[in-house]
C-alpha positions as CSV (number, residue, x, y, z in Angstrom):
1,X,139.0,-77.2,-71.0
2,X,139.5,-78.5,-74.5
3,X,140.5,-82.0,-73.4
4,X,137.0,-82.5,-71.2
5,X,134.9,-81.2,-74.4
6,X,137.0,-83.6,-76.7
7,X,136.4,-86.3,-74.0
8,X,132.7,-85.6,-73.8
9,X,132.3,-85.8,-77.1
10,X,134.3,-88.7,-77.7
11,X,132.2,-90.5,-74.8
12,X,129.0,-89.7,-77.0
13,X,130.0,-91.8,-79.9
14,X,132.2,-94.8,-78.2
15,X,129.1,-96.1,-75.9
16,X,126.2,-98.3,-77.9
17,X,123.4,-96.0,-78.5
18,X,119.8,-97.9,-76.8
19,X,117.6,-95.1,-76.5
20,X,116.0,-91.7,-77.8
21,X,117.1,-88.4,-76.8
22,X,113.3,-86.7,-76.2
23,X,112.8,-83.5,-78.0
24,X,110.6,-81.9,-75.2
25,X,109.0,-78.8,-75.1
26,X,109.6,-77.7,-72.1
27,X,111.3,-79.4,-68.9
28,X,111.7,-78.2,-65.2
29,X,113.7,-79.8,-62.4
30,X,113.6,-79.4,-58.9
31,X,115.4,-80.4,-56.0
32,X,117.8,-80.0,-53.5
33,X,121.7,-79.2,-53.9
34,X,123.7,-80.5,-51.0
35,X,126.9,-78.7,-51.0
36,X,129.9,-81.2,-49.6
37,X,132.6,-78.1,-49.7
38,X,132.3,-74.5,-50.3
39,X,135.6,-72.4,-49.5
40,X,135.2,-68.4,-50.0
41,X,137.9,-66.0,-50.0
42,X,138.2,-62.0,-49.8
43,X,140.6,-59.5,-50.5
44,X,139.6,-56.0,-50.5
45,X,141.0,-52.5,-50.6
46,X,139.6,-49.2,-49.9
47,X,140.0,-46.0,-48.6
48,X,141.1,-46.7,-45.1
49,X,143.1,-49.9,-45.5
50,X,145.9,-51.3,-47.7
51,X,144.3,-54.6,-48.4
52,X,143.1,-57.4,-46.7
53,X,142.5,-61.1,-47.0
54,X,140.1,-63.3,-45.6
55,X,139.0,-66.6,-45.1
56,X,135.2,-66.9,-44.6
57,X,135.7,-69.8,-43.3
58,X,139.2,-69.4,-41.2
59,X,138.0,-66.6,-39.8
60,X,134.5,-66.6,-39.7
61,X,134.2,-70.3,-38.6
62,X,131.5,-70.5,-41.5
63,X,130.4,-73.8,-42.3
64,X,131.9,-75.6,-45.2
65,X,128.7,-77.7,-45.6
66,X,125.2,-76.3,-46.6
67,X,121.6,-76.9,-48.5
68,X,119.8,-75.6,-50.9
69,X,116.6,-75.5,-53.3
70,X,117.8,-75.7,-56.6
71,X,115.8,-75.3,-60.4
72,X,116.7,-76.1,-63.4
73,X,115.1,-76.6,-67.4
74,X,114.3,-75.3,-70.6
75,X,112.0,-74.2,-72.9
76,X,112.2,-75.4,-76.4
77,X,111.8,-73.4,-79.3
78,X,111.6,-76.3,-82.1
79,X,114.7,-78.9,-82.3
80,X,117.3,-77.3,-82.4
81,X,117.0,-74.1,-80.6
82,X,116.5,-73.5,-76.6
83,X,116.2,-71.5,-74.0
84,X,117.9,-72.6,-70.5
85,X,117.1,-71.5,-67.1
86,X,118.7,-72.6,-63.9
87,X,118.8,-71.1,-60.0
88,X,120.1,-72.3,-56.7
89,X,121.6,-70.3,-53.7
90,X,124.4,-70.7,-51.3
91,X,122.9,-69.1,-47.9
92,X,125.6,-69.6,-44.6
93,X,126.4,-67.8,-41.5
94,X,128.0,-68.2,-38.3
95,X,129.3,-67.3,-34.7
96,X,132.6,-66.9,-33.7
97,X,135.0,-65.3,-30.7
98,X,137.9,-64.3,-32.8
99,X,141.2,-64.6,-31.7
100,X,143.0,-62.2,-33.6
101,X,142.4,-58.4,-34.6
102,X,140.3,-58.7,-37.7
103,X,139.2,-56.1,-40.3
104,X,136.2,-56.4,-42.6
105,X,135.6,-53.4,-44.9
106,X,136.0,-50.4,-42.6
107,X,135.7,-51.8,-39.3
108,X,137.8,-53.8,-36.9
109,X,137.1,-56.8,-34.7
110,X,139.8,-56.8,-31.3
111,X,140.6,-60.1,-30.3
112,X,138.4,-61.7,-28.2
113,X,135.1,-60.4,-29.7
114,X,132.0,-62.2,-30.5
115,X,131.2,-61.8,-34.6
116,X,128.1,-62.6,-36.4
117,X,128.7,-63.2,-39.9
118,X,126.8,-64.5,-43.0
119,X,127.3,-65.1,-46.7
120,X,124.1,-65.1,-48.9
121,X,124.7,-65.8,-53.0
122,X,121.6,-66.3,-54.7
123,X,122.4,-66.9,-58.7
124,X,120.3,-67.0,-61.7
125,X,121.1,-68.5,-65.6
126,X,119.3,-68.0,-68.3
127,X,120.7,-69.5,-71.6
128,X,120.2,-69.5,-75.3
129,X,121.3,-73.4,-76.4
130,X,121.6,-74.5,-80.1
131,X,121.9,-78.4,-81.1
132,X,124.3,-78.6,-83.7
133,X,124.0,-82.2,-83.6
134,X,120.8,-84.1,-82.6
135,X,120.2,-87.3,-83.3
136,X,117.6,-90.4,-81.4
137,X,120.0,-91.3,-79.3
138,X,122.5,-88.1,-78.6
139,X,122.1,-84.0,-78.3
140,X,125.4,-82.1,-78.0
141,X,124.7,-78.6,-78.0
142,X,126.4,-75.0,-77.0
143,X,125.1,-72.1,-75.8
144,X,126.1,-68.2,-75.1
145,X,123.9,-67.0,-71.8
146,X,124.1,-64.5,-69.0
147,X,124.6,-65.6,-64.7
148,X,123.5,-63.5,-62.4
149,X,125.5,-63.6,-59.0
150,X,123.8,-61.8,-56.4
151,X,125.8,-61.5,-53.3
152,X,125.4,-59.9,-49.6
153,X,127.9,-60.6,-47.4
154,X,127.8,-58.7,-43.3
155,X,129.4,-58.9,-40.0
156,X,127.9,-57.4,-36.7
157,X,129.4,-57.3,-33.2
158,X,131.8,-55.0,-31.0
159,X,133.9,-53.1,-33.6
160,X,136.0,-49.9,-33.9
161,X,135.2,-48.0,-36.4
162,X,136.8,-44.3,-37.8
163,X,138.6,-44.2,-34.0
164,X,135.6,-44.7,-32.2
165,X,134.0,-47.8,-30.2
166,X,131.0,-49.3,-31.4
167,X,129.1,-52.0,-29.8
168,X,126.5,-54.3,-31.6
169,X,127.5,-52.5,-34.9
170,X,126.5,-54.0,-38.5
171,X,128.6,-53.9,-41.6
172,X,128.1,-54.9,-44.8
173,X,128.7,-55.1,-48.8
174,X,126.4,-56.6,-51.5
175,X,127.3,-56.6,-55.3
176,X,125.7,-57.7,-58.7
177,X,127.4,-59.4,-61.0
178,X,126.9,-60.2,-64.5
179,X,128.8,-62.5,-65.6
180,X,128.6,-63.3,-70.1
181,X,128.4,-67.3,-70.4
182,X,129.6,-70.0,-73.4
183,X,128.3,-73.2,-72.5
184,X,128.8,-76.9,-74.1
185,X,126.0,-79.7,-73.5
186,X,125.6,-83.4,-73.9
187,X,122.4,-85.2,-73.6
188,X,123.1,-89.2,-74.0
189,X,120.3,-92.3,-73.8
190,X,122.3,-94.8,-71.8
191,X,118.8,-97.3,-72.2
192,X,115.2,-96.6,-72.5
193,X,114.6,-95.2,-68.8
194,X,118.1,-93.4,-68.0
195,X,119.5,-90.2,-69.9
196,X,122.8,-89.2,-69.2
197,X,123.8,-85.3,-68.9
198,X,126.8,-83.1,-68.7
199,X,127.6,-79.6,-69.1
200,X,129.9,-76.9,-69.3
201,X,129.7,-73.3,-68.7
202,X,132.5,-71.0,-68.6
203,X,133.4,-67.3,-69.0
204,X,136.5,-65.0,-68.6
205,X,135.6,-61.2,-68.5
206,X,137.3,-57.8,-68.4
207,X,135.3,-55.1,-68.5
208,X,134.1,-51.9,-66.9
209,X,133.8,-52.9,-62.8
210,X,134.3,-56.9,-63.3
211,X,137.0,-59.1,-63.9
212,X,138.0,-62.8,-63.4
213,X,137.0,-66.5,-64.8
214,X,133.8,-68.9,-63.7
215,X,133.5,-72.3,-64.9
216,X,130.3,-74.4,-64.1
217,X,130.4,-78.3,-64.7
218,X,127.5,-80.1,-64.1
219,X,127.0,-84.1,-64.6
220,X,123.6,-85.9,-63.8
221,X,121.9,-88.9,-64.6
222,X,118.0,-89.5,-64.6
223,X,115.7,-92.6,-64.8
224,X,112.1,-92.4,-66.4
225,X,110.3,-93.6,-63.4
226,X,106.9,-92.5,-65.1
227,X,106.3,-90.8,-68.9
228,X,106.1,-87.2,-67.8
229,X,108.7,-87.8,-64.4
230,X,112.1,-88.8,-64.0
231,X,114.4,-89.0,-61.0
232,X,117.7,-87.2,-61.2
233,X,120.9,-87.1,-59.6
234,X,124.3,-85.8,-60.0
235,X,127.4,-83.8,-59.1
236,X,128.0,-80.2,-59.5
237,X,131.7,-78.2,-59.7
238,X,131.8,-74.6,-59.4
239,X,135.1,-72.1,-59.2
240,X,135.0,-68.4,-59.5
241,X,137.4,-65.9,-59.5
242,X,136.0,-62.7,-59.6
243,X,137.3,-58.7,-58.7
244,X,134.9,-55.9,-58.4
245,X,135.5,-52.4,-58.4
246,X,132.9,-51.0,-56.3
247,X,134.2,-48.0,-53.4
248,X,137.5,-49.0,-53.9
249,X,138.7,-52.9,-54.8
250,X,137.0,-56.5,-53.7
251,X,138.5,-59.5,-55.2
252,X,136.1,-63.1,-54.5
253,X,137.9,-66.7,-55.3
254,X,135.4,-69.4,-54.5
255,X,135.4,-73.1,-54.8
256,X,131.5,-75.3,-54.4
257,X,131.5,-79.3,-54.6
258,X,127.9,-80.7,-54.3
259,X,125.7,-83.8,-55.1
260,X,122.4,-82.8,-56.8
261,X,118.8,-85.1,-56.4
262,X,115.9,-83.7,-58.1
263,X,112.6,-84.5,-59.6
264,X,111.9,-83.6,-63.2
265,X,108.5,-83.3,-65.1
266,X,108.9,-82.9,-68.8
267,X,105.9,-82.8,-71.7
């Protein structure tokens, strides 16, 4: 983590400086996120069974690939203070004749049955960003913020359920959760039309009914096609490893890989 900061920074100063870094007030992008990978796995505990792990997509059959609207920008305050905004959603589902006994939650699919599953994840940033270095050409800045992960996950279909046979059943789990923020941006004036971006959030937590580690990199470059609009694109890295204690124990590890194209509109 150090070593990518270090390299970011040390990126900023190498390459020959041609532009200015815009101090906007505010700036909103929006676009589409086209996820190339998402991987999701479970392991959960409660009352009835030991613990069990899942493959959302192994088991499911849900798709690896997906779309979504995505928004992004900021507000700023005066130079060198900000506020940050950001959300985009990872909605998936699928249909699949299992071929092995499966449990999910409380339930159990035989083998053989149909299951209807889906996976919806809607999440929300809102960051506080100061620029400790600002200059014509370059903005590095950090930030401390707050992501919101909202997440339903459900499976219906022929289960057994407490000893008894239910058919065309629904079960599911939602959670929210919090999740404390540091981030580390870089704002660099490649020429007079393109800006390059990256940025950096991470967080490791341990309290109350959440645990585990999210990291966030984001890199994106845009071209001034007009004053007020540019045209963006970029990549976008996201792990998380996260355990919940809600009626008994759910543990999440999740990998997303995506290109980002976007419109922005600053003034």
């Amino acid at each position: 983590m150090r070593s990518l900061i270090a390299a970011a920074g040390l990126f900023c100063w190498s390459l020959p400086a041609m532009a200015e870094v815009e101090t906007e007030k505010f700036k909103l992008d929006l676009g589409g996120y086209l996820v190339a990978h998402h991987s999701t796995q479970m392991f959960f505990t409660s009352q009835y069974l030991a613990g069990v792990n899942l493959d959302l997509q192994d088991d499911f059959g849900m798709e690896t690939q997906t779309r979504s609207i995505r928004l992004d920008g900021h507000y700023r305050l005066n130079p060198k203070h900000k506020m940050e905004f950001s959300y985009y959603r990872l909605h998936t589902g699928s249909s699949k004749v299992t071929d092995r006994d499966i449990d999910f939650l409380d339930v159990t699919f035989s083998a053989g049955a149909r299951i209807d599953s889906y996976l919806k994840m809607d999440i929300y940033k809102l960051n506080y960003a100061y620029s400790f270095y600002h200059t014509d050409k370059v903005e590095l800045s950090t930030g401390i913020g707050l992501h919101m992960i909202k997440t339903t996950s459900g499976v219906s279909g022929d289960f057994t359920a407490d000893g008894e046979y239910v058919v065309g059943g629904t079960e599911s789990m939602n959670f929210l959760a919090p999740l404390p923020v540091l981030g580390f941006k870089m704002i660099y004036s490649a020429t007079d039309k393109v800006n390059v971006i990256g940025a950096l959030d991470y967080f490791g937590l341990n309290i109350r009914d959440f645990s585990g580690y999210f990291t966030d990199l984001r890199i994106a470059s845009e071209y001034a096609a007009f004053d007020n609009v540019s045209i963006g694109a970029g990549l976008n890295f996201t792990v998380l490893d996260l355990a919940v204690k809600k009626e008994g124990k759910l543990k999440v590890s999740q990998g997303v890989s995506g290109a980002m194209v976007y419109l922005s509109y600053r003034y």
